[in-house]
VEXVO-673029 format. One record per residue (C-alpha): residue number from 1; residue in one letter; chain; y, z, x. Coordinates in Angstrom, 2 decimals, padded with zeros to 5 digits. Last residue first. Layout:
# residues N
<NUM, 'A', 'A', <Y, Z, X>> ...
//
This chain:
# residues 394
<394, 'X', 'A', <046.11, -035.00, 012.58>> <393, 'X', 'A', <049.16, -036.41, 010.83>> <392, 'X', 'A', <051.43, -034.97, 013.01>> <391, 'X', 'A', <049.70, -035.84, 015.63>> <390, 'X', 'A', <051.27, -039.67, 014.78>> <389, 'X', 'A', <054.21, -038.23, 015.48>> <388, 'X', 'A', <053.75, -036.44, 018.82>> <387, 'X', 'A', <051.58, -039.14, 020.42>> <386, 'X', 'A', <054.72, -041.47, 019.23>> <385, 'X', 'A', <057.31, -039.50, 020.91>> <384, 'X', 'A', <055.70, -039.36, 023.79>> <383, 'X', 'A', <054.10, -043.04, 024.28>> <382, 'X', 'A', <057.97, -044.91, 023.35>> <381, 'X', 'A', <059.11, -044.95, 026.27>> <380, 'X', 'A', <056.68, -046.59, 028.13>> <379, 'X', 'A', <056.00, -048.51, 024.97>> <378, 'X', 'A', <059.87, -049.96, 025.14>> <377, 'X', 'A', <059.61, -050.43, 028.56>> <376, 'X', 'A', <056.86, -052.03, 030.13>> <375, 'X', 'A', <057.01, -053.85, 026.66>> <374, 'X', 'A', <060.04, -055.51, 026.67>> <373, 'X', 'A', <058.97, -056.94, 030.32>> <372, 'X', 'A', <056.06, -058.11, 029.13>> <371, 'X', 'A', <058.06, -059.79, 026.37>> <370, 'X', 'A', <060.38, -061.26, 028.43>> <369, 'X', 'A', <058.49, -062.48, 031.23>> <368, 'X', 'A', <056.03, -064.52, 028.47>> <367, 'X', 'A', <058.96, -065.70, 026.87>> <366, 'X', 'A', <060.44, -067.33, 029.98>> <365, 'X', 'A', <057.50, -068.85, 030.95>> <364, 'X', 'A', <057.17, -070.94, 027.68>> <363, 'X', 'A', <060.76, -071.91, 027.96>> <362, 'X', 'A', <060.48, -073.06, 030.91>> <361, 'X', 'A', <057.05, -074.65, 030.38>> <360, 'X', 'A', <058.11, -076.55, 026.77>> <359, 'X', 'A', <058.06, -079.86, 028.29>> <358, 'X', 'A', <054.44, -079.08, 029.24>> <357, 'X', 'A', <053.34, -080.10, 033.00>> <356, 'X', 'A', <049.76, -078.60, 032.70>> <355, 'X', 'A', <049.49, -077.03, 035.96>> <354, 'X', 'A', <046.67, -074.89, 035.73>> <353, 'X', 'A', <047.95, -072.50, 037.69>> <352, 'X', 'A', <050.96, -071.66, 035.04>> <351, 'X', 'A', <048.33, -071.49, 032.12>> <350, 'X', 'A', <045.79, -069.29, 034.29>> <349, 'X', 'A', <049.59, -066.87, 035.71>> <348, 'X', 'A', <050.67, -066.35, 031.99>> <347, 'X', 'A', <047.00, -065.83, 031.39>> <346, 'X', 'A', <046.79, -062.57, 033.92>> <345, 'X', 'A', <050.18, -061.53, 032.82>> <344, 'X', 'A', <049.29, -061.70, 029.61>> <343, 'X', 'A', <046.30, -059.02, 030.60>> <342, 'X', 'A', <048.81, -056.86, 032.93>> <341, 'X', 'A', <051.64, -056.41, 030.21>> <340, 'X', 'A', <051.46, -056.39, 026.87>> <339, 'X', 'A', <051.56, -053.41, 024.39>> <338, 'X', 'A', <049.39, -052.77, 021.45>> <337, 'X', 'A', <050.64, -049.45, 020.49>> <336, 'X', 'A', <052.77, -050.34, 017.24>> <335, 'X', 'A', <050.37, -051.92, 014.98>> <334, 'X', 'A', <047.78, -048.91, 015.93>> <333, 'X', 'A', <050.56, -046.66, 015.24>> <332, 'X', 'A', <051.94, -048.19, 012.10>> <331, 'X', 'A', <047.97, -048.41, 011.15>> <330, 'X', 'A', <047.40, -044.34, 011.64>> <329, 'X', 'A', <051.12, -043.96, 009.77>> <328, 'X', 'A', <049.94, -046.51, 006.63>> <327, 'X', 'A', <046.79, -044.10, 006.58>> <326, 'X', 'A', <043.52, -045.08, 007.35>> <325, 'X', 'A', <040.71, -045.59, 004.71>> <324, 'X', 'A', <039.26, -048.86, 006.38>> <323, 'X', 'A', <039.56, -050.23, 002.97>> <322, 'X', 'A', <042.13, -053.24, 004.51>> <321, 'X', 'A', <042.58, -053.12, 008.48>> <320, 'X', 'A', <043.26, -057.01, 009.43>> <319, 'X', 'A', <046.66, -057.53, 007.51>> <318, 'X', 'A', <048.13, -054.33, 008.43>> <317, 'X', 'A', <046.86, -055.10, 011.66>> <316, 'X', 'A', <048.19, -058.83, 011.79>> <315, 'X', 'A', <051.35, -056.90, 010.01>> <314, 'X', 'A', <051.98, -055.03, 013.25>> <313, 'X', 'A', <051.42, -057.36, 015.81>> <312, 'X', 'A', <053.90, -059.67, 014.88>> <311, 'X', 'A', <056.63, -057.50, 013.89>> <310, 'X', 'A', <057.33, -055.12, 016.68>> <309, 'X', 'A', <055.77, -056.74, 019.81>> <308, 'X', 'A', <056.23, -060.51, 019.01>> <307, 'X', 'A', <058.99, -059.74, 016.87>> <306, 'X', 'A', <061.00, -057.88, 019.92>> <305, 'X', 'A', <059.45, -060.71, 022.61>> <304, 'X', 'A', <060.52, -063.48, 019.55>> <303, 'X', 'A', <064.32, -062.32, 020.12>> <302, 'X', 'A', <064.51, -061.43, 024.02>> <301, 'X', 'A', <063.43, -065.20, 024.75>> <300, 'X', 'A', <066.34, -066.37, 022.41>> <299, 'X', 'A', <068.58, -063.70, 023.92>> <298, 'X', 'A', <067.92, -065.15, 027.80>> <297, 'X', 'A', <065.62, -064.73, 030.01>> <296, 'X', 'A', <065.09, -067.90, 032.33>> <295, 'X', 'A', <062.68, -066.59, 035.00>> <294, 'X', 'A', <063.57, -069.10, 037.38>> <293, 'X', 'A', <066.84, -066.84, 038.51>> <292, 'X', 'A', <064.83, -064.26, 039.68>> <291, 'X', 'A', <064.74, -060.74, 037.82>> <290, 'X', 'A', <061.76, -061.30, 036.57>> <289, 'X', 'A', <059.85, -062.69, 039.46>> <288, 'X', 'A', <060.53, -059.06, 041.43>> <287, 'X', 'A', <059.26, -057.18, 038.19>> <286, 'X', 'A', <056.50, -059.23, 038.20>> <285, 'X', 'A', <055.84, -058.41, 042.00>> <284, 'X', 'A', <056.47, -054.96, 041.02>> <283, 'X', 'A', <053.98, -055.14, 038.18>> <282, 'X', 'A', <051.18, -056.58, 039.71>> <281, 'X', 'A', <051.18, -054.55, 042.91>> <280, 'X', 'A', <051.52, -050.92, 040.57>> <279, 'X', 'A', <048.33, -053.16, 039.13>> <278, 'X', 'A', <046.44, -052.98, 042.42>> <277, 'X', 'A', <047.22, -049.60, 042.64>> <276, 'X', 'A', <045.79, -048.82, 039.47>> <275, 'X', 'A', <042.55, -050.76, 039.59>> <274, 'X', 'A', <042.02, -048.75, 042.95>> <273, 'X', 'A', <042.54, -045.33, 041.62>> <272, 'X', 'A', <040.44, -046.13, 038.38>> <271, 'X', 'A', <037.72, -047.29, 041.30>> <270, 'X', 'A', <037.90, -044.35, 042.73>> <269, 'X', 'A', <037.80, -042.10, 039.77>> <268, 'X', 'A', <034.27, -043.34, 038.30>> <267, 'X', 'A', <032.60, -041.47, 039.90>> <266, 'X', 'A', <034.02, -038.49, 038.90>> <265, 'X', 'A', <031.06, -037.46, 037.20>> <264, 'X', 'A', <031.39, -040.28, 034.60>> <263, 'X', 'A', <029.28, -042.76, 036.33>> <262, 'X', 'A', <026.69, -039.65, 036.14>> <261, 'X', 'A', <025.27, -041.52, 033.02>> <260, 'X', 'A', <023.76, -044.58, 034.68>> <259, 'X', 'A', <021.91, -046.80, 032.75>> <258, 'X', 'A', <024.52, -046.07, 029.80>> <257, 'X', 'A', <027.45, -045.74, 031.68>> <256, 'X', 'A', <026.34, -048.69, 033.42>> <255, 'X', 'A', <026.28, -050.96, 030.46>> <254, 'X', 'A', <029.99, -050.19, 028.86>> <253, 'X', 'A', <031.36, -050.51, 032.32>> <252, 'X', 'A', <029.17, -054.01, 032.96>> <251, 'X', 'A', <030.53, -054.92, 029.12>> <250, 'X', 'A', <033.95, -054.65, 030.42>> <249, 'X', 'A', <033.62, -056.35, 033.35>> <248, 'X', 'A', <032.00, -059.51, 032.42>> <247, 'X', 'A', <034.28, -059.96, 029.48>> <246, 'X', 'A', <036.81, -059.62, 031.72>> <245, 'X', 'A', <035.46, -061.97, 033.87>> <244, 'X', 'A', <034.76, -064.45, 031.40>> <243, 'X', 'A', <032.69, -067.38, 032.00>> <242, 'X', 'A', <032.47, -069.99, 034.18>> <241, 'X', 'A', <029.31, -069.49, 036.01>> <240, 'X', 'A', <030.65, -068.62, 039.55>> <239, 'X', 'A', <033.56, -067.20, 038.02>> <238, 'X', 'A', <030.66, -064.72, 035.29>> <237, 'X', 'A', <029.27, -063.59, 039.37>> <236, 'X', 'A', <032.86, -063.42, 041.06>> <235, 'X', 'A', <033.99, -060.46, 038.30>> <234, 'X', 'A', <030.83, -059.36, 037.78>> <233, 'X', 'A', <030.51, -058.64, 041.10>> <232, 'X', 'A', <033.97, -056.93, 041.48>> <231, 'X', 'A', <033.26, -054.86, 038.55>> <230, 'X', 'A', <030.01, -053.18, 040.48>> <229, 'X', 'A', <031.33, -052.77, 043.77>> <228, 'X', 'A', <033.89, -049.82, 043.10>> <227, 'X', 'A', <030.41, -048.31, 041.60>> <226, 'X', 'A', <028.91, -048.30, 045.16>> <225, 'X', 'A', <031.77, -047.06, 046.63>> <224, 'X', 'A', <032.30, -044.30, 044.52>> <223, 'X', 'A', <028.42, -043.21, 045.42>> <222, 'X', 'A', <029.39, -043.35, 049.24>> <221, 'X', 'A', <030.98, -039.63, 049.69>> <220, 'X', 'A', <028.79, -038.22, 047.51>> <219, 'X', 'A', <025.30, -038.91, 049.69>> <218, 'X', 'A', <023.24, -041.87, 048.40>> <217, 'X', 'A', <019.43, -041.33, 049.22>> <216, 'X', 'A', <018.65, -038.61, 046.93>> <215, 'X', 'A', <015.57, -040.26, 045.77>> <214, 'X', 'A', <017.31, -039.40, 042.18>> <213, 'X', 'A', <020.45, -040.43, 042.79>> <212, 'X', 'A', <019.42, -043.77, 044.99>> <211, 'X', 'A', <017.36, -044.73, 041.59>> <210, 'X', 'A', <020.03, -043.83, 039.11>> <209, 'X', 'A', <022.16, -046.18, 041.12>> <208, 'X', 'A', <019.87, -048.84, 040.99>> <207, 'X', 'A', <019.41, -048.28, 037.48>> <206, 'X', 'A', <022.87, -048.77, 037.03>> <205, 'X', 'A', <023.82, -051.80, 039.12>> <204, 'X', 'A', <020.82, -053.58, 037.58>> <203, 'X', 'A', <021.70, -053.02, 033.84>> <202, 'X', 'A', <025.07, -053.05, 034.72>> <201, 'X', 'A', <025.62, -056.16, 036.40>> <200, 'X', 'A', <023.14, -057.87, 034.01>> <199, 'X', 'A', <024.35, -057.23, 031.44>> <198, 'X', 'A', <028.07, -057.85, 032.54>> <197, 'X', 'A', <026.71, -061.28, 033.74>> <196, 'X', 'A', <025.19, -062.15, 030.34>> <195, 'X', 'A', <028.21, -060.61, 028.26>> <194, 'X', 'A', <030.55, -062.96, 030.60>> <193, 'X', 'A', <027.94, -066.13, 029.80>> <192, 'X', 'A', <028.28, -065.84, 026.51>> <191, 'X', 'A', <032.05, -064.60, 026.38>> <190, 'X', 'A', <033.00, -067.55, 027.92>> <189, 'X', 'A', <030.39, -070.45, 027.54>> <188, 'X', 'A', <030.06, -069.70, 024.23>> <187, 'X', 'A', <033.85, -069.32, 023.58>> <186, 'X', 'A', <034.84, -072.65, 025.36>> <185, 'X', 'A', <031.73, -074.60, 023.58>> <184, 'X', 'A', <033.78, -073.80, 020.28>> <183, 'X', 'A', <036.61, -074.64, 021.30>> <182, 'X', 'A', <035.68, -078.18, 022.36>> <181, 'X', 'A', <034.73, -079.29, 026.12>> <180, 'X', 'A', <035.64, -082.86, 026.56>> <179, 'X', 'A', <038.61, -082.69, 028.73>> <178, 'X', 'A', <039.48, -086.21, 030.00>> <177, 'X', 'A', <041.90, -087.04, 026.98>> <176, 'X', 'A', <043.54, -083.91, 027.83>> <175, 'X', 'A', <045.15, -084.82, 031.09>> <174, 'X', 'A', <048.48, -084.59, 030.11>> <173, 'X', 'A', <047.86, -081.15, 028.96>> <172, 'X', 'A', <048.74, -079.84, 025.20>> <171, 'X', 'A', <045.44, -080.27, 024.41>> <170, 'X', 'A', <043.06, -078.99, 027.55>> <169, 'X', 'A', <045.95, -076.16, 027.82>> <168, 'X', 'A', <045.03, -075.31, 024.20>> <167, 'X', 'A', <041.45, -075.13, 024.80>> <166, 'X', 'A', <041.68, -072.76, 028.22>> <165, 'X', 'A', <044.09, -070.71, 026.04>> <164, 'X', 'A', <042.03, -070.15, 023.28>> <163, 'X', 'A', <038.88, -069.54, 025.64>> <162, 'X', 'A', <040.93, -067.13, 027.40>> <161, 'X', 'A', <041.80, -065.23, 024.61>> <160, 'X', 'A', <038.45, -063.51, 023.98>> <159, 'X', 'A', <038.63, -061.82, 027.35>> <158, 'X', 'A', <042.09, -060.85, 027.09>> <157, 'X', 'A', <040.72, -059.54, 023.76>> <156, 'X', 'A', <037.88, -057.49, 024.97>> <155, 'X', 'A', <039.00, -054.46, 026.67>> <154, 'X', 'A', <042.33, -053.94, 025.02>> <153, 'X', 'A', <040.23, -053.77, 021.88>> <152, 'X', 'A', <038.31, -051.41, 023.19>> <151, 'X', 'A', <040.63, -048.89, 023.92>> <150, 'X', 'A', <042.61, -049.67, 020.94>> <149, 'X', 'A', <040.05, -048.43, 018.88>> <148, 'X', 'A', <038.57, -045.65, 021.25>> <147, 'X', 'A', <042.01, -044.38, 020.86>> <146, 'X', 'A', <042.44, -044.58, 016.58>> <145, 'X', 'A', <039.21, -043.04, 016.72>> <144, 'X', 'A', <039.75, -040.16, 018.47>> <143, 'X', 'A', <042.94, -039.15, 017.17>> <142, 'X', 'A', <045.96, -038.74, 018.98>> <141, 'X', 'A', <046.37, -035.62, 020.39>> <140, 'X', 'A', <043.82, -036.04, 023.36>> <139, 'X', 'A', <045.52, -038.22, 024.95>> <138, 'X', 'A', <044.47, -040.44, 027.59>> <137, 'X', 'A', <044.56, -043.27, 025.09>> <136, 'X', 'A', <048.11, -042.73, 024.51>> <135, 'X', 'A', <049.24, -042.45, 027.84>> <134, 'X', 'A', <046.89, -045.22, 029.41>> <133, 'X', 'A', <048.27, -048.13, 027.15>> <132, 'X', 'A', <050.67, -049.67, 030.05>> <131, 'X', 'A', <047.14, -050.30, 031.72>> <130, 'X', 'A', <044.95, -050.94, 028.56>> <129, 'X', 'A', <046.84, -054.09, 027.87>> <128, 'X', 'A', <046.76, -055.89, 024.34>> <127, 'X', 'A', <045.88, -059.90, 025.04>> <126, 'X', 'A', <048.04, -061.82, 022.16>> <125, 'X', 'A', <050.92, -062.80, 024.40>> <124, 'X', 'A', <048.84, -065.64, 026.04>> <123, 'X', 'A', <047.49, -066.71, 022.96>> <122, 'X', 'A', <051.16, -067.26, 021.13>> <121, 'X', 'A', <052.41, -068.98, 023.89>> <120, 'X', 'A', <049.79, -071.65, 023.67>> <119, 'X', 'A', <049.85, -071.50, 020.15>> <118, 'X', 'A', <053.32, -072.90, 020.39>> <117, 'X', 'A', <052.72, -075.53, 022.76>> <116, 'X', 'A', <050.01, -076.60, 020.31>> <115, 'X', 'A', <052.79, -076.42, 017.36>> <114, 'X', 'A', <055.15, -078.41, 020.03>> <113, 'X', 'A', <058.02, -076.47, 021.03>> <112, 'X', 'A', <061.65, -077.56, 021.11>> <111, 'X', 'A', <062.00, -076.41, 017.50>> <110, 'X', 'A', <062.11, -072.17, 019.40>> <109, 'X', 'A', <062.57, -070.03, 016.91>> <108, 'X', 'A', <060.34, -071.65, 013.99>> <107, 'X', 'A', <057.82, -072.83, 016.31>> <106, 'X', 'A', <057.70, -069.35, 018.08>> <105, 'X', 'A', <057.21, -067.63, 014.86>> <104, 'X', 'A', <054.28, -069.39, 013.60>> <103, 'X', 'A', <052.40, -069.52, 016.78>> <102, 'X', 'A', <052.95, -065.88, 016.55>> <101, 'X', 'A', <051.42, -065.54, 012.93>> <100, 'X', 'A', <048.61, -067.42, 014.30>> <99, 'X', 'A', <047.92, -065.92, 017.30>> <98, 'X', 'A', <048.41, -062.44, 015.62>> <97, 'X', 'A', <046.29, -063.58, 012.86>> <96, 'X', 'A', <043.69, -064.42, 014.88>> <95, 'X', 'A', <043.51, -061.35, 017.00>> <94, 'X', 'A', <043.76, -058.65, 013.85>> <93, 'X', 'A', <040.61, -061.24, 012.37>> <92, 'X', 'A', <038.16, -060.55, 014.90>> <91, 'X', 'A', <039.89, -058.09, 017.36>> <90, 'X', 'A', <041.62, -055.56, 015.32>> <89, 'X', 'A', <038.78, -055.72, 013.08>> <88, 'X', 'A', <035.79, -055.21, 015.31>> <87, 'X', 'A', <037.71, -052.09, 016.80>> <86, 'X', 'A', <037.76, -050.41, 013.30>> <85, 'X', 'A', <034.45, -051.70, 012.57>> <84, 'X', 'A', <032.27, -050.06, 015.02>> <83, 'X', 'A', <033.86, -046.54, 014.12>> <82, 'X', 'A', <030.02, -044.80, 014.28>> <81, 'X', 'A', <028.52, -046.82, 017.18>> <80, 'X', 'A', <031.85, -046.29, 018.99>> <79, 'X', 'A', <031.29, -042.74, 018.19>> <78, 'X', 'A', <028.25, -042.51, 019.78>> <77, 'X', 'A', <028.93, -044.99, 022.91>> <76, 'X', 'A', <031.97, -042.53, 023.75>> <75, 'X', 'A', <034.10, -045.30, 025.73>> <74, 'X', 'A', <034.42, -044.12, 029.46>> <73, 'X', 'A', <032.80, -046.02, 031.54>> <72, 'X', 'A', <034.32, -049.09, 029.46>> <71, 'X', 'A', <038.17, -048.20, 030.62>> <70, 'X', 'A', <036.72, -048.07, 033.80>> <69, 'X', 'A', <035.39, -051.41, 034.09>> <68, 'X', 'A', <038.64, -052.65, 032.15>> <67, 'X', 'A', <040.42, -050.88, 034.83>> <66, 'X', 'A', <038.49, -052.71, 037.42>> <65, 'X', 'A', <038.67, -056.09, 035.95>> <64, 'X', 'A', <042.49, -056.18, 035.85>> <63, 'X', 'A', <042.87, -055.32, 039.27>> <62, 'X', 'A', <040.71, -057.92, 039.94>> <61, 'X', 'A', <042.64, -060.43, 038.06>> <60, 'X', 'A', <046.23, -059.25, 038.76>> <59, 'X', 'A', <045.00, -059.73, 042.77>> <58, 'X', 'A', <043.50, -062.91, 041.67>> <57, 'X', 'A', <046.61, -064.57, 040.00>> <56, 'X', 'A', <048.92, -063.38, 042.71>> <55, 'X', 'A', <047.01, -065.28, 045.64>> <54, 'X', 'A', <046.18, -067.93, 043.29>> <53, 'X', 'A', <050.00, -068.62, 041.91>> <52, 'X', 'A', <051.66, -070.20, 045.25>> <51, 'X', 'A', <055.32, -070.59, 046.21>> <50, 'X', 'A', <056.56, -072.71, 043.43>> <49, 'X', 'A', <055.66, -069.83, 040.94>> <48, 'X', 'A', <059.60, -068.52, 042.49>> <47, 'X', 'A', <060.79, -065.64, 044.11>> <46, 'X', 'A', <064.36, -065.28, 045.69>> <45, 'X', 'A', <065.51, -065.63, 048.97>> <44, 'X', 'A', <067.96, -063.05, 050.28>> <43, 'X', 'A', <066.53, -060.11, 048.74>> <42, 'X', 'A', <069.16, -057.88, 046.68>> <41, 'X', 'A', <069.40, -058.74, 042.74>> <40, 'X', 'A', <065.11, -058.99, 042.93>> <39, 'X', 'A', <064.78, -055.57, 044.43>> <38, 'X', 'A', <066.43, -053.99, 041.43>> <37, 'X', 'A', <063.62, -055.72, 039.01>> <36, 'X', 'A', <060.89, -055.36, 041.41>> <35, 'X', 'A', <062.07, -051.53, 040.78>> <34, 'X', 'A', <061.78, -051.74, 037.43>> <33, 'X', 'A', <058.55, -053.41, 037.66>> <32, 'X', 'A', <057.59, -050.31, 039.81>> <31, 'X', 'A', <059.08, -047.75, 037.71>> <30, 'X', 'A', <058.45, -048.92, 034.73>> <29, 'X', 'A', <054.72, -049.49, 035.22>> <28, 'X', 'A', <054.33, -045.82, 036.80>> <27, 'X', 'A', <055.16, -044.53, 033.74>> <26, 'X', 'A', <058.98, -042.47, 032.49>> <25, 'X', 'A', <058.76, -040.37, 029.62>> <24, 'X', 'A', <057.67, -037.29, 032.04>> <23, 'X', 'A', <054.75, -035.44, 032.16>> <22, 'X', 'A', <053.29, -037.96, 034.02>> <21, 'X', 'A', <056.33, -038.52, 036.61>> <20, 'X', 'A', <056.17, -034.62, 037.64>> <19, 'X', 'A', <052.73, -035.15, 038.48>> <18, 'X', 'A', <053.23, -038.57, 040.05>> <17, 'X', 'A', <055.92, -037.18, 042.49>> <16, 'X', 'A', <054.29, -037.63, 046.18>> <15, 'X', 'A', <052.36, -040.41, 044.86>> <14, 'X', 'A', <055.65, -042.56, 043.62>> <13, 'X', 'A', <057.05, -042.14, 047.14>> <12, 'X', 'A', <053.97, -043.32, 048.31>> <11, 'X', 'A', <053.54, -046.25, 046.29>> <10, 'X', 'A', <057.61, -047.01, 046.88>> <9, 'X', 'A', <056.99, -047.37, 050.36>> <8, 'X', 'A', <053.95, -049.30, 050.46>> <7, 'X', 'A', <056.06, -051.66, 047.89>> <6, 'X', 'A', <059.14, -051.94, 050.36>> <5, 'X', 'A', <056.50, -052.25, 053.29>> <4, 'X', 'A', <054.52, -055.06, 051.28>> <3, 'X', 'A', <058.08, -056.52, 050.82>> <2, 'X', 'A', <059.18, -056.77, 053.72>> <1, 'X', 'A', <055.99, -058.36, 055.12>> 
//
């Protein structure tokens, strides 16, 4: 209860001065992990993942889904259409090669790893997060193309992750000999049957809407409510069927903007508002776990989180973005702004509620925490100054 009134607090405190915080070089995730941080050095008890993952895991979930849902609402179809490949690229082979390159690196800095623990770690830091990416793809400055891109990548890739990490965890498990399903089945049944429900979701959801609109049976006050509902069914519709939910959501934004074109007529807003909060949530309770004794950062930890974010990423898009005709400053950007936060968070919490008993789980954890945490910061930071240098170019 403390700290739900500590949090409420700090929400409202953070309301009252958001203007002045956006125009700052400060975000909203720094200042609430950063204040989970703080809190953590001063409560009594501290946090640990023995008291219960599911509560946490589906609050980061949902919150999760609904900025993804958003996100999607507002992806220019047209020019998505055009720039297909640029997206395509960062997460086809971009995605591989940063799971590979970081399975790579973990096994050479941390020996105590297995190579399928180390792919394990390297999946759940692959996921780029659209939350702690908001600056830059809010901007108009940076080029259109190079935000749609890492809008949509941010969109899909936790979703196309999970299947990695679901088939990983089946390996590395102690119970893997009774797993049967093969990667291969993982990613049908995943992003299959998360497209399916997203489909459907916004197929139905939108024509619905358009429906009400037009018989002018939904007043204004009630149409944000309406929409809020939308993610959250795909969300327990593509559980109920074991696939994606982030799949799920993303494709039911990308659907309903097109059934339903007035999504963006501030629509849309109330469920952005929601998805936010319910991050703010996320990240103070990480920021709480962080600074907890169980969370095991150390230099080692600190080391792969800087190549992870820094290295890593950035020649997987070199790598991935040959005779696309950007510039080595456009890809240096793109390599650059793929932060982690609420989407690794998401399959830190999967691979930690899934029990899997790995000798490597400590040290597993405490890479995950360090890297996120890197990367509330350094790309908070960093958004400004980057927005200014890679207009520049434009």
């Amino acid at each position: 209860m403390t700290l739900l009134l500590i949090f409420l607090l700090l929400l409202f405190g953070y309301s009252l001065l958001s203007k002045k915080v956006e125009g700052s070089y400060v975000t909203a995730p720094m200042i609430f992990a950063g204040a989970g941080l703080i809190l953590a050095f001063v409560i009594d008890e501290p946090v640990s993942a023995d008291k219960g993952l599911t509560p946490f895991l589906h609050v980061a979930e949902i919150a999760l889904v609904l900025l993804l849902f958003c996100d999607a609402s507002k992806v220019d179809l047209s020019l998505l259409r055009k720039e297909k490949s640029l997206p395509l690229r960062l997460l086809g082979p971009g995605m591989l090669l940063t799971i590979g390159l970081g399975t790579l690196v973990a096994v050479l800095i941390f020996p105590q790893l297995s190579g399928w623990e180390a792919a394990l770690l390297a999946t759940i830091l692959a996921p780029t997060d659209a939350s702690l990416g908001q600056v830059i793809v809010n901007s108009e400055r940076v080029p259109k193309k190079i935000r749609e891109a890492l809008d949509v990548e941010a969109g899909l890739n936790d979703g196309l992750s999970v299947p990695f990490l679901l088939f990983f965890i089946a390996i590395v498990s102690v119970d893997a000999g009774e797993s049967s399903s093969s990667l291969p089945v993982l990613m049908g049944e995943q992003i299959g049957y998360g497209a399916i429900v997203g489909i459907g979701v916004g197929l139905l959801g939108g024509w619905l809407l358009n429906v009400a609109t037009r018989m002018q049976s939904m007043d204004s006050i009630h149409r944000p409510l309406a929409v809020v509902v939308l993610p959250i069914l795909a969300y327990l519709l593509s559980h109920h069927i074991e696939g994606s939910p982030f799949i799920a959501a993303y494709v039911a934004g990308l659907v309903t903007q097109k059934a339903f074109p007035k999504i963006q007529e501030g629509s849309i807003t109330f469920t952005d508002e929601w998805g936010e909060s319910l991050s703010f949530a996320v990240f103070f309770l990480f920021g709480i776990f962080a600074g907890s004794p169980d969370a095991g950062i150390s230099w080692l930890p600190l080391l792969y989180g800087i190549l992870s974010l820094a290295v890593i990423r950035t020649i997987s898009t070199f790598l991935a973005l040959p005779g696309t005709g950007l510039s080595i400053r456009e890809k240096t950007f793109l390599g650059w702004f793929g932060p982690r936060g609420l989407a690794s968070i998401v399959l830190g919490l999967v691979y930690l509620e899934a029990e899997a008993q790995l000798p490597g789980e400590s040290t597993i954890t405490a890479v995950v925490i360090s890297t996120v945490l890197l990367s509330i910061f350094l790309h908070g930071l960093s958004a400004r100054p980057g927005i200014r240098w890679i207009a520049k170019k434009s």
